[in-house]
PyMOL Python script that loads the backbone (N, CA, C, O; Angstrom):
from pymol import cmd

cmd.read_pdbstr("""\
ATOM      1  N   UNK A   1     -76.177 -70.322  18.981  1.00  0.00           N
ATOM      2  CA  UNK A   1     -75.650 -69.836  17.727  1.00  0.00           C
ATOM      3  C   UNK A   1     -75.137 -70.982  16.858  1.00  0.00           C
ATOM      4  O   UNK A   1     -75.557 -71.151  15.713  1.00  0.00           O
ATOM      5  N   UNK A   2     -74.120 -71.851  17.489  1.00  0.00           N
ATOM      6  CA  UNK A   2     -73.634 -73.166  16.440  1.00  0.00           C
ATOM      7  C   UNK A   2     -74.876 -74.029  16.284  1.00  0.00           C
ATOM      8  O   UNK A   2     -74.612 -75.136  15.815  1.00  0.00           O
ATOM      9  N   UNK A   3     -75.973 -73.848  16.514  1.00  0.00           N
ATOM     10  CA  UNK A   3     -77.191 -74.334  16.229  1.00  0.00           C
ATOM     11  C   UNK A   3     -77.895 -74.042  14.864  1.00  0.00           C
ATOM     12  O   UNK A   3     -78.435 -74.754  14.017  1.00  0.00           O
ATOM     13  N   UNK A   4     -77.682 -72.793  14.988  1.00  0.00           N
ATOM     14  CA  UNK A   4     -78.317 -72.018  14.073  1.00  0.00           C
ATOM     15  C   UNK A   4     -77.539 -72.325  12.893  1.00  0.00           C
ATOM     16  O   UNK A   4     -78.178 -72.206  11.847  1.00  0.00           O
ATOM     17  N   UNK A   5     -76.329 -72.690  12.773  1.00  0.00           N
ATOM     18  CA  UNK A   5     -75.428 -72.764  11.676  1.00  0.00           C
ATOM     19  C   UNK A   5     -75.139 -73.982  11.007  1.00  0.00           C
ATOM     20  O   UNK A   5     -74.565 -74.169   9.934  1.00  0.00           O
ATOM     21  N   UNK A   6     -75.771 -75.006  12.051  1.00  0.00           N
ATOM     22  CA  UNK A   6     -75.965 -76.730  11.493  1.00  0.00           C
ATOM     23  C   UNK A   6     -76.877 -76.567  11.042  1.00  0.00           C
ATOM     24  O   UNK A   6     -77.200 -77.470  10.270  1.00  0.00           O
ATOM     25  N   UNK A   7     -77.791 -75.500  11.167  1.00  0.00           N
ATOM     26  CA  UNK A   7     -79.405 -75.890  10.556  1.00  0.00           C
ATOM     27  C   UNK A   7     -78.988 -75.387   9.233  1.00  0.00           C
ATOM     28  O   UNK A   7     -79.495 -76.015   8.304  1.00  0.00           O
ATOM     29  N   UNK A   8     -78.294 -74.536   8.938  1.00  0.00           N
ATOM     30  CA  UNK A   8     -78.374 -73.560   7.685  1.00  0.00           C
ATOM     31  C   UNK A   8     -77.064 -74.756   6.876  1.00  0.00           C
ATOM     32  O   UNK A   8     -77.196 -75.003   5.678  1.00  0.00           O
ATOM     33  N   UNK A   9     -76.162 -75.243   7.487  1.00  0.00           N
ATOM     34  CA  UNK A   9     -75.076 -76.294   6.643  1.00  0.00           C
ATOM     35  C   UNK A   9     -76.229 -77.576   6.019  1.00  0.00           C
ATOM     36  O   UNK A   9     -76.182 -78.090   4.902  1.00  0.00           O
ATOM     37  N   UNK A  10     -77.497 -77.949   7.420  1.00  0.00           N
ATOM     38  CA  UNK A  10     -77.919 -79.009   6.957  1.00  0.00           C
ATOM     39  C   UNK A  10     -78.741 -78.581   5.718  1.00  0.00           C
ATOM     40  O   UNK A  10     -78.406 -79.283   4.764  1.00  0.00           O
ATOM     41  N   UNK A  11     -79.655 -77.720   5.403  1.00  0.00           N
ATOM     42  CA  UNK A  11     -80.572 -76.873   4.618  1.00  0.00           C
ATOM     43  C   UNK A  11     -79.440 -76.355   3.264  1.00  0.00           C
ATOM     44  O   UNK A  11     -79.878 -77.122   2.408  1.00  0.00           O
ATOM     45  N   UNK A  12     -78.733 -75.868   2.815  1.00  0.00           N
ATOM     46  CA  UNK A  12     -77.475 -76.529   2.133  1.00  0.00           C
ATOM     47  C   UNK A  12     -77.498 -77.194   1.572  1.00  0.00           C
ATOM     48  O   UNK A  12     -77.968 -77.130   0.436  1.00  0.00           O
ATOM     49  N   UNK A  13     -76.899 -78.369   2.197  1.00  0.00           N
ATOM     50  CA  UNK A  13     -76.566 -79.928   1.565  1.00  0.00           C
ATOM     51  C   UNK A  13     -77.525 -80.653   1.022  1.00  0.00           C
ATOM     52  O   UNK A  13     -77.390 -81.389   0.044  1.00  0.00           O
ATOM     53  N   UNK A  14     -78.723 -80.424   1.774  1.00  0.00           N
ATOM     54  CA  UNK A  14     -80.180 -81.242   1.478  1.00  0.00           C
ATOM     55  C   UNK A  14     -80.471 -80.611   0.035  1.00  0.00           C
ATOM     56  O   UNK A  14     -80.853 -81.257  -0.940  1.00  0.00           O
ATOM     57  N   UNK A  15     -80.226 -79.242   0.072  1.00  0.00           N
ATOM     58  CA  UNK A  15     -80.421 -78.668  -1.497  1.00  0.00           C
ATOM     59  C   UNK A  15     -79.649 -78.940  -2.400  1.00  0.00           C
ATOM     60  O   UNK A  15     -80.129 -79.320  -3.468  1.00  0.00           O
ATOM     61  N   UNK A  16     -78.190 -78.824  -2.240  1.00  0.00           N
ATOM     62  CA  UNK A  16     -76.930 -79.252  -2.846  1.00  0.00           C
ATOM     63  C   UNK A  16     -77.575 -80.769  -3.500  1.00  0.00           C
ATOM     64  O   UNK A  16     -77.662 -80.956  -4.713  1.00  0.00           O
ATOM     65  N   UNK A  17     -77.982 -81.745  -2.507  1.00  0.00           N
ATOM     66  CA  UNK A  17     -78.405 -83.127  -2.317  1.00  0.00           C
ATOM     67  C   UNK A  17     -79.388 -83.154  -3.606  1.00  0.00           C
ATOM     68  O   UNK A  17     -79.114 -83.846  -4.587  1.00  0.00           O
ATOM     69  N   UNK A  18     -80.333 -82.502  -3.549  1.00  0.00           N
ATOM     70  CA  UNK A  18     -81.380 -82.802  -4.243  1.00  0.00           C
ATOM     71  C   UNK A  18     -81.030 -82.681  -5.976  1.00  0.00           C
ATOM     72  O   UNK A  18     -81.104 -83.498  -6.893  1.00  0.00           O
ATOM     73  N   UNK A  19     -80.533 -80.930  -5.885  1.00  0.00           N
ATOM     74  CA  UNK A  19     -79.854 -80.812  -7.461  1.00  0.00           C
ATOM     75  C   UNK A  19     -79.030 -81.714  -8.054  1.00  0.00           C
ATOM     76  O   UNK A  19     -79.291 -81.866  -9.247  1.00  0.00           O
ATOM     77  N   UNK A  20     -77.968 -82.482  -7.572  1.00  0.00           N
ATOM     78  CA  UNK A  20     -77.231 -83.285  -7.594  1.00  0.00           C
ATOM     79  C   UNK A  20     -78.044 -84.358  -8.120  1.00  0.00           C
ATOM     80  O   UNK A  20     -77.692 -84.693  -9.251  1.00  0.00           O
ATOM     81  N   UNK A  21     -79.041 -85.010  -7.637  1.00  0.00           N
ATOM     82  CA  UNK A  21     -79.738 -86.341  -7.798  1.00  0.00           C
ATOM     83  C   UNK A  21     -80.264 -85.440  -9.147  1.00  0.00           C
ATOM     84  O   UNK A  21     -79.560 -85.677 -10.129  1.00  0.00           O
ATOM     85  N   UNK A  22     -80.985 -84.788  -9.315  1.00  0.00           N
ATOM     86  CA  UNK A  22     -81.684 -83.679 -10.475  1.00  0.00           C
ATOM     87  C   UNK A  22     -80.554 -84.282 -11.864  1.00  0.00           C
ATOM     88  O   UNK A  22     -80.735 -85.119 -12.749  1.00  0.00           O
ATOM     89  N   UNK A  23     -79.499 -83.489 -11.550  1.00  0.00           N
ATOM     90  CA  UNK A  23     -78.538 -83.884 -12.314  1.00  0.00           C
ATOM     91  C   UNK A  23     -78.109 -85.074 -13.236  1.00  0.00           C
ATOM     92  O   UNK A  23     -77.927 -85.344 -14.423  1.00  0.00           O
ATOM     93  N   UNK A  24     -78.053 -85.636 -11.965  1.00  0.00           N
ATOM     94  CA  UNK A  24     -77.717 -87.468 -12.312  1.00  0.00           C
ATOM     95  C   UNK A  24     -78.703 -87.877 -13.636  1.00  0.00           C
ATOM     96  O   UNK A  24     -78.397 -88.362 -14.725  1.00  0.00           O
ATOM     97  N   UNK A  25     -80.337 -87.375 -12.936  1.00  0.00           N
ATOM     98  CA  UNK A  25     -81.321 -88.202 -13.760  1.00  0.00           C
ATOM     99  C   UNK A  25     -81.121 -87.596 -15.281  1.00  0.00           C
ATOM    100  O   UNK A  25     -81.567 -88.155 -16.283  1.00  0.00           O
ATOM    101  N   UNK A  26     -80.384 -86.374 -15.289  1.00  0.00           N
ATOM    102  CA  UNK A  26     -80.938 -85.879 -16.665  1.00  0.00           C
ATOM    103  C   UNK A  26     -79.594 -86.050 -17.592  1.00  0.00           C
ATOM    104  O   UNK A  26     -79.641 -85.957 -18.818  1.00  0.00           O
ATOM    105  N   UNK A  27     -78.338 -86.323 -16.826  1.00  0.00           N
ATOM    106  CA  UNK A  27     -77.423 -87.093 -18.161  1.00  0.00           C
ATOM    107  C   UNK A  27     -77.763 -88.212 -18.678  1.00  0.00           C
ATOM    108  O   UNK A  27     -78.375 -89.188 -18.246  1.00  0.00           O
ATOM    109  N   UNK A  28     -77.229 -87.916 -19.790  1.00  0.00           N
ATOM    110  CA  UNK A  28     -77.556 -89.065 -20.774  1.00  0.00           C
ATOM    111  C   UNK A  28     -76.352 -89.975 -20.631  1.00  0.00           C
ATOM    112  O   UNK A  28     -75.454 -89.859 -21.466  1.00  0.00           O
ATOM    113  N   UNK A  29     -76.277 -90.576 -19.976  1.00  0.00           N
ATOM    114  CA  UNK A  29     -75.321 -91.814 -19.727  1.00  0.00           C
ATOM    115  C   UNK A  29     -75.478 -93.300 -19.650  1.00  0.00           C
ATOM    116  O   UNK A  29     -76.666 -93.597 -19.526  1.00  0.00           O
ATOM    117  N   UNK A  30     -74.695 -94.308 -19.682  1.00  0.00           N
ATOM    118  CA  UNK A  30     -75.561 -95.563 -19.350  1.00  0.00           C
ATOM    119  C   UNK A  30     -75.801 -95.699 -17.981  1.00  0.00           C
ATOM    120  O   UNK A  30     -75.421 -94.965 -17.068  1.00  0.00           O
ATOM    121  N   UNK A  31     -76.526 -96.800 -17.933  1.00  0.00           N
ATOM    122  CA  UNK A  31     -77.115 -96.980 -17.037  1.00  0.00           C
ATOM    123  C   UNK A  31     -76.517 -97.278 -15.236  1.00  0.00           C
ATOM    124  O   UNK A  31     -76.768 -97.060 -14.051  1.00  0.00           O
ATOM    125  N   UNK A  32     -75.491 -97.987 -16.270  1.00  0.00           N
ATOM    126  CA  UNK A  32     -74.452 -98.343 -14.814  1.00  0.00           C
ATOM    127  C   UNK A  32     -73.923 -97.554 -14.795  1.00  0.00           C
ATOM    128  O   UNK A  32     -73.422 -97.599 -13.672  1.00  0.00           O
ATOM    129  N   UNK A  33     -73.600 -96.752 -15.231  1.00  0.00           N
ATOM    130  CA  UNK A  33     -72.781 -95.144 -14.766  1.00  0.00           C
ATOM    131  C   UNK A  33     -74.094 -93.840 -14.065  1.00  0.00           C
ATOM    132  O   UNK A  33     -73.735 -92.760 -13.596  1.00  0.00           O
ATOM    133  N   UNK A  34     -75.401 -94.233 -14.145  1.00  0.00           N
ATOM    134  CA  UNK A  34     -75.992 -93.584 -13.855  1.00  0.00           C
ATOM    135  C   UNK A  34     -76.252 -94.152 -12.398  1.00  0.00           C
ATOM    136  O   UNK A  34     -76.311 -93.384 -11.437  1.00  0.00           O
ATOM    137  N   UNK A  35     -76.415 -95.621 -12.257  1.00  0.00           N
ATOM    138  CA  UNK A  35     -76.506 -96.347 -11.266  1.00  0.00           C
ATOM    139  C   UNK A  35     -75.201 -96.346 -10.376  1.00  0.00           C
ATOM    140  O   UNK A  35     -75.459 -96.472  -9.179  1.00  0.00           O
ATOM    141  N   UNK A  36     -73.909 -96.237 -10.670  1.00  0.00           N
ATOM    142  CA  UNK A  36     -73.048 -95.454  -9.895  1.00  0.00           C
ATOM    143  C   UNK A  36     -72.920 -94.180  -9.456  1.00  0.00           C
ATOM    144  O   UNK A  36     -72.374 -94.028  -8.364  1.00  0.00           O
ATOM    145  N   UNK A  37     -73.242 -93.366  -9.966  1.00  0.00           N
ATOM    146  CA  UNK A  37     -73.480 -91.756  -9.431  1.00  0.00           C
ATOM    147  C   UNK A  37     -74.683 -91.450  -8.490  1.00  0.00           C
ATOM    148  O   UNK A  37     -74.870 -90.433  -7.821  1.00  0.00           O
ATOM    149  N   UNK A  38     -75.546 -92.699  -8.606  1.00  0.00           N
ATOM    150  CA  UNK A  38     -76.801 -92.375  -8.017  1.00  0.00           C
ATOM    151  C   UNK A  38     -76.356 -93.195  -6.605  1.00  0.00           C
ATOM    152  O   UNK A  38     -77.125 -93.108  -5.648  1.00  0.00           O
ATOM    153  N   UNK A  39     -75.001 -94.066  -6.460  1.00  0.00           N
ATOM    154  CA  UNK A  39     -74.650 -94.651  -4.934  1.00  0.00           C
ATOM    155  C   UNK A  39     -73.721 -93.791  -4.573  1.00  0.00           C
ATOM    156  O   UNK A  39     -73.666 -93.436  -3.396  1.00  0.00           O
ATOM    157  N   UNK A  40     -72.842 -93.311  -5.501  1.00  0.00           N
ATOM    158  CA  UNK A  40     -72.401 -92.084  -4.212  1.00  0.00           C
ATOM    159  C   UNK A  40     -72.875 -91.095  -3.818  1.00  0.00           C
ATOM    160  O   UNK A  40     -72.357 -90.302  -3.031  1.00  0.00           O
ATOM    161  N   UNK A  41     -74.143 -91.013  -4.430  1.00  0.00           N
ATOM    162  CA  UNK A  41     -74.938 -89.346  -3.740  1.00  0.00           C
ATOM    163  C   UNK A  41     -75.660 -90.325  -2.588  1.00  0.00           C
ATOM    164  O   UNK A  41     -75.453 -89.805  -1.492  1.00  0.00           O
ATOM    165  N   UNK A  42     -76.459 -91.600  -2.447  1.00  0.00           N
ATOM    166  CA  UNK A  42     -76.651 -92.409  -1.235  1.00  0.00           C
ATOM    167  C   UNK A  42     -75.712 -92.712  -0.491  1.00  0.00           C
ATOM    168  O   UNK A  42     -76.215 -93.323   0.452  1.00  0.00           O
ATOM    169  N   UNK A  43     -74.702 -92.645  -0.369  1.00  0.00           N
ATOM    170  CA  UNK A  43     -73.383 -92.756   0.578  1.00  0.00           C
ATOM    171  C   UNK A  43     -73.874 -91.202   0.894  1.00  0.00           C
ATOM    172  O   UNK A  43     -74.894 -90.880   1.504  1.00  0.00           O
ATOM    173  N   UNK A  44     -73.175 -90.590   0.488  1.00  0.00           N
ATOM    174  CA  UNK A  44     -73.076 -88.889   0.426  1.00  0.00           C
ATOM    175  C   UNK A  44     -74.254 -88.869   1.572  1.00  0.00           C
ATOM    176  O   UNK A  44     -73.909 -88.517   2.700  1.00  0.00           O
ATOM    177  N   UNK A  45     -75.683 -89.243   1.334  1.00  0.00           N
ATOM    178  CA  UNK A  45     -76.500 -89.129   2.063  1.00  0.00           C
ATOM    179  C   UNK A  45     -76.544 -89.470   3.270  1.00  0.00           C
ATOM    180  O   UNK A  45     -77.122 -88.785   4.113  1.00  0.00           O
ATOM    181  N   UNK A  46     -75.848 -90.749   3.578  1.00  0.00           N
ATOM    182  CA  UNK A  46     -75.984 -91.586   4.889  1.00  0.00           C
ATOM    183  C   UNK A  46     -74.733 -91.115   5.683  1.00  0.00           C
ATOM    184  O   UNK A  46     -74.622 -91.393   6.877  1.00  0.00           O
ATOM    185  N   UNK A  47     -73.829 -90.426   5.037  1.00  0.00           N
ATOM    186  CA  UNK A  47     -72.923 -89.468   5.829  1.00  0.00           C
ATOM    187  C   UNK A  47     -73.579 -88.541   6.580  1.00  0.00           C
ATOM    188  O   UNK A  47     -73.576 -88.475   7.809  1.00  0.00           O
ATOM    189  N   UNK A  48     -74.250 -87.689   5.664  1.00  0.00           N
ATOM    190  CA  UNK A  48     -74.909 -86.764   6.256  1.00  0.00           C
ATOM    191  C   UNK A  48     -75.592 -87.044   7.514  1.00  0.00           C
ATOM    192  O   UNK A  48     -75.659 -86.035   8.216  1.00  0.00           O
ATOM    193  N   UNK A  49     -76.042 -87.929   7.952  1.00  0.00           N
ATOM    194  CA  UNK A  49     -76.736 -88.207   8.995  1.00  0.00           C
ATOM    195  C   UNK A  49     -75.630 -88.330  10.551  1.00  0.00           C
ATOM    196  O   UNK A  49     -75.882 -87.816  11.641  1.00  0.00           O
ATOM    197  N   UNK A  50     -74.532 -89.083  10.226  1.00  0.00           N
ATOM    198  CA  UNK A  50     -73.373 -88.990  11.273  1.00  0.00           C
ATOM    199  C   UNK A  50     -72.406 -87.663  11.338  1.00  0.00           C
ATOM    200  O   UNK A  50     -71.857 -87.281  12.371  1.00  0.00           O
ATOM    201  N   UNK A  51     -72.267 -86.884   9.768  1.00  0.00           N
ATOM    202  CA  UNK A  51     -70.959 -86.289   9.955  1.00  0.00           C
ATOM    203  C   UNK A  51     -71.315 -85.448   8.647  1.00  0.00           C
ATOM    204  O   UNK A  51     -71.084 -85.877   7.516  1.00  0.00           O
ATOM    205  N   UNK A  52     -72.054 -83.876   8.979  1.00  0.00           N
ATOM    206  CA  UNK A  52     -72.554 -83.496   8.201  1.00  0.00           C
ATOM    207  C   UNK A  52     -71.371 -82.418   7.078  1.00  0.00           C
ATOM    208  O   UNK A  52     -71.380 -82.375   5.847  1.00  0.00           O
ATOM    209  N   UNK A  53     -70.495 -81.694   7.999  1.00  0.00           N
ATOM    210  CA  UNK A  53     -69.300 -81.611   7.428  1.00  0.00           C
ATOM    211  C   UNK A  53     -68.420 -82.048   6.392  1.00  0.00           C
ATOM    212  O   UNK A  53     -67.621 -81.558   5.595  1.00  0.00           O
ATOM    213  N   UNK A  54     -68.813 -83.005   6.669  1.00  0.00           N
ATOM    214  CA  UNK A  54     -68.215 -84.346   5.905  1.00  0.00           C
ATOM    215  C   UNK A  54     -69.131 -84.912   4.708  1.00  0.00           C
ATOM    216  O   UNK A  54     -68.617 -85.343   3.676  1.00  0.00           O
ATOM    217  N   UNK A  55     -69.935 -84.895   4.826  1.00  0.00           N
ATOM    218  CA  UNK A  55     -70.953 -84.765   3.625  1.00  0.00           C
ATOM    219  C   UNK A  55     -70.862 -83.681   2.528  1.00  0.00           C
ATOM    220  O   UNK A  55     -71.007 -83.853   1.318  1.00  0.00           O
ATOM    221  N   UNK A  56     -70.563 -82.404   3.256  1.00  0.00           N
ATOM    222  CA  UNK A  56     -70.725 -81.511   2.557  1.00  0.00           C
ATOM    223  C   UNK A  56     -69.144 -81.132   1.318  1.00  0.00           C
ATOM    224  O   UNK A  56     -69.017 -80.522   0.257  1.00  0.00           O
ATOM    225  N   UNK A  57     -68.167 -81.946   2.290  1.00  0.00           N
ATOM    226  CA  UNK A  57     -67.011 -81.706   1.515  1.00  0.00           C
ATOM    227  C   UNK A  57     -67.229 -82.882   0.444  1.00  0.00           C
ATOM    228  O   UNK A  57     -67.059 -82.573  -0.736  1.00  0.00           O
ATOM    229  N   UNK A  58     -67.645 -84.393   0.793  1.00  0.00           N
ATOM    230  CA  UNK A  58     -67.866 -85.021  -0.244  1.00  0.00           C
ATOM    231  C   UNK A  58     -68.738 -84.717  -1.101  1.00  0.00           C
ATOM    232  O   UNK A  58     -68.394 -85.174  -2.191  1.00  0.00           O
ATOM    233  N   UNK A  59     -69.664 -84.193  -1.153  1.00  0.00           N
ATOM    234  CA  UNK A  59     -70.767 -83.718  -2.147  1.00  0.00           C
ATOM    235  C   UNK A  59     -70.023 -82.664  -3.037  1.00  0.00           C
ATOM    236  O   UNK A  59     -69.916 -82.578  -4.260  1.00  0.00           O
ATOM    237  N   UNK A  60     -69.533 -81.871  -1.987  1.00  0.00           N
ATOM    238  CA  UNK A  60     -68.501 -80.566  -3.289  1.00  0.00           C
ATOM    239  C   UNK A  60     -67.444 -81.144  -4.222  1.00  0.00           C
ATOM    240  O   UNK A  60     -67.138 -80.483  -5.215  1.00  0.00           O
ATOM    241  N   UNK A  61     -66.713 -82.611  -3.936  1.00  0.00           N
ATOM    242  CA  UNK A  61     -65.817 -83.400  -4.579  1.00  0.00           C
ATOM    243  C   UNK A  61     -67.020 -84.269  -5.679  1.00  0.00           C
ATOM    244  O   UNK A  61     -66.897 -84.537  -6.874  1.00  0.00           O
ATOM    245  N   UNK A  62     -68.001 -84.511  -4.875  1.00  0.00           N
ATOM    246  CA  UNK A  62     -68.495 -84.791  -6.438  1.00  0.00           C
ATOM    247  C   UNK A  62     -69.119 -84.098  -7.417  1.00  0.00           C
ATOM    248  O   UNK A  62     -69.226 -84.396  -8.607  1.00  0.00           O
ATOM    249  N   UNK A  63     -69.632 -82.901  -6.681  1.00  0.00           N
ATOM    250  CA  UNK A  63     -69.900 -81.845  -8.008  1.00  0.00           C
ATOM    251  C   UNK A  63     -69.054 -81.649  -8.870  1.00  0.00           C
ATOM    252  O   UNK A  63     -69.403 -81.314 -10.002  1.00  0.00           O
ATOM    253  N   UNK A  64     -67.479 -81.846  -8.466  1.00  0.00           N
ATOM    254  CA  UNK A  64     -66.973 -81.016  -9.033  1.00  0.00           C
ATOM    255  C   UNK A  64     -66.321 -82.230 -10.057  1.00  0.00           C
ATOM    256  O   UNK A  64     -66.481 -81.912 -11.236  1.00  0.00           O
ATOM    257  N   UNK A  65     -65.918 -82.991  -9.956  1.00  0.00           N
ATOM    258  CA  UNK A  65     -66.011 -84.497 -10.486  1.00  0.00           C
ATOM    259  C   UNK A  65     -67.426 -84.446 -11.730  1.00  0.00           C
ATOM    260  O   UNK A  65     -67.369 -85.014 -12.820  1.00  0.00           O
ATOM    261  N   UNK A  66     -68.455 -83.746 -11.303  1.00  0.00           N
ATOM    262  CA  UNK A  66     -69.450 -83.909 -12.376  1.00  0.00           C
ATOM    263  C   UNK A  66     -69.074 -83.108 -13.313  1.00  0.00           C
ATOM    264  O   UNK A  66     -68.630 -83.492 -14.396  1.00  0.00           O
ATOM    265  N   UNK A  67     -69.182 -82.239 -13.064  1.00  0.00           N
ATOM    266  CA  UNK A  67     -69.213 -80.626 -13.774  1.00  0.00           C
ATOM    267  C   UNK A  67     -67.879 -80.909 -14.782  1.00  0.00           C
ATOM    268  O   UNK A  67     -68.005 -80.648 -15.979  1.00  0.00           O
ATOM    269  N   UNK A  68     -66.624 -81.439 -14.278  1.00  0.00           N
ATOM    270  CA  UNK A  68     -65.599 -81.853 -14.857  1.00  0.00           C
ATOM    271  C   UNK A  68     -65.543 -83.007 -16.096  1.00  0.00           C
ATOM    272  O   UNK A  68     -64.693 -83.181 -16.970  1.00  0.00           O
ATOM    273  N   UNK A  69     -66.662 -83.641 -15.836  1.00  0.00           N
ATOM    274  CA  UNK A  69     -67.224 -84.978 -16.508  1.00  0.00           C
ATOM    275  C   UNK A  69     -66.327 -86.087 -16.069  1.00  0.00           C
ATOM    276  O   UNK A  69     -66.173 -87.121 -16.718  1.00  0.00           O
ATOM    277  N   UNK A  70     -65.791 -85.841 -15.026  1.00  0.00           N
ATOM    278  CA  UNK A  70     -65.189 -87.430 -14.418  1.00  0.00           C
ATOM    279  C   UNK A  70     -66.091 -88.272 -13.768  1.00  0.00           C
ATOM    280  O   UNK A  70     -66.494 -88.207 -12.607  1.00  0.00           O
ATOM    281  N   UNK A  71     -66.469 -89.386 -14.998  1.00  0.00           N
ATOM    282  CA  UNK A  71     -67.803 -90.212 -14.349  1.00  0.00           C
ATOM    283  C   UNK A  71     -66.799 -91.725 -14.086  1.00  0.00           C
ATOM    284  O   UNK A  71     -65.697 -92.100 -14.485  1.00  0.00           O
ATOM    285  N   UNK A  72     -68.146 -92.447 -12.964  1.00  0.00           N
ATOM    286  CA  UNK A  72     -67.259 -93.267 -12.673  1.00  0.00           C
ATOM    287  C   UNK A  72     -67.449 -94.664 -13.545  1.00  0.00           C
ATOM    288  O   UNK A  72     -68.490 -94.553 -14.192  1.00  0.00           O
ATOM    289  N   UNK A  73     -66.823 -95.907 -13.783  1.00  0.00           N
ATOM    290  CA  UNK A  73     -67.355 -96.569 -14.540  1.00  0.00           C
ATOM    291  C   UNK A  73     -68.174 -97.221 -14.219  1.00  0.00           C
ATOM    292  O   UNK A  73     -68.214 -97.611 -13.052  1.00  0.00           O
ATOM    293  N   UNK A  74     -69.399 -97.684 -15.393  1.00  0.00           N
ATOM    294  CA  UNK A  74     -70.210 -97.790 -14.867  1.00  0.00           C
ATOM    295  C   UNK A  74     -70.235 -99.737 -15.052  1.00  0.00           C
ATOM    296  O   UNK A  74     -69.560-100.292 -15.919  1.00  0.00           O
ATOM    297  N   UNK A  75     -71.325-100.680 -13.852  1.00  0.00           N
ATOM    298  CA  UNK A  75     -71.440-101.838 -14.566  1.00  0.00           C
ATOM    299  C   UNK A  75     -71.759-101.972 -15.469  1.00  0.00           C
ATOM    300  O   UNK A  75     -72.508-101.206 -16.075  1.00  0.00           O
ATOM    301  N   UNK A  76     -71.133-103.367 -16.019  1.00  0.00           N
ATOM    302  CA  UNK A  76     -71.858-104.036 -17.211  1.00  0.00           C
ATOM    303  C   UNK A  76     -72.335-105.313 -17.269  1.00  0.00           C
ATOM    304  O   UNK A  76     -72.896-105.717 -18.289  1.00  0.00           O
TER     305      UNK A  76
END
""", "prot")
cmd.dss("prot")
cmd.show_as("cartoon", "prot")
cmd.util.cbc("prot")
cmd.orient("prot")
């Protein structure tokens, strides 16, 4: 049964994952702010692989960080 329920958290996040990147590409932002949002969804990602839980709460902190428009700064 807790099998069945990592598969459905991982299937989730991977979707969560994907819209998210979706996202990123289609604000109009600069570049280094696009190039920062696009390393914490690759962090976000490489969590996922050790500590999927944990992915999933960081991914919901950055949706919600998006949706909010708290972007991070970007290089210059």
């Amino acid at each position: 049964m807790e099998h069945d329920g990592q598969l459905e958290l991982y299937a989730a996040v991977a979707g969560q994952l994907k819209e998210a990147h979706a996202r990123v590409r289609a604000l109009q932002v600069p570049e280094g702010v696009r190039m920062a949002l696009t390393r914490k969804l690759l962090v976000i990602t490489a969590v996922a692989k050790h500590d999927l839980a944990d992915a999933a709460r960081r991914l919901e902190s950055f949706t919600v960080d998006l949706d909010e428009g708290r972007m991070p700064a970007g290089e210059r």
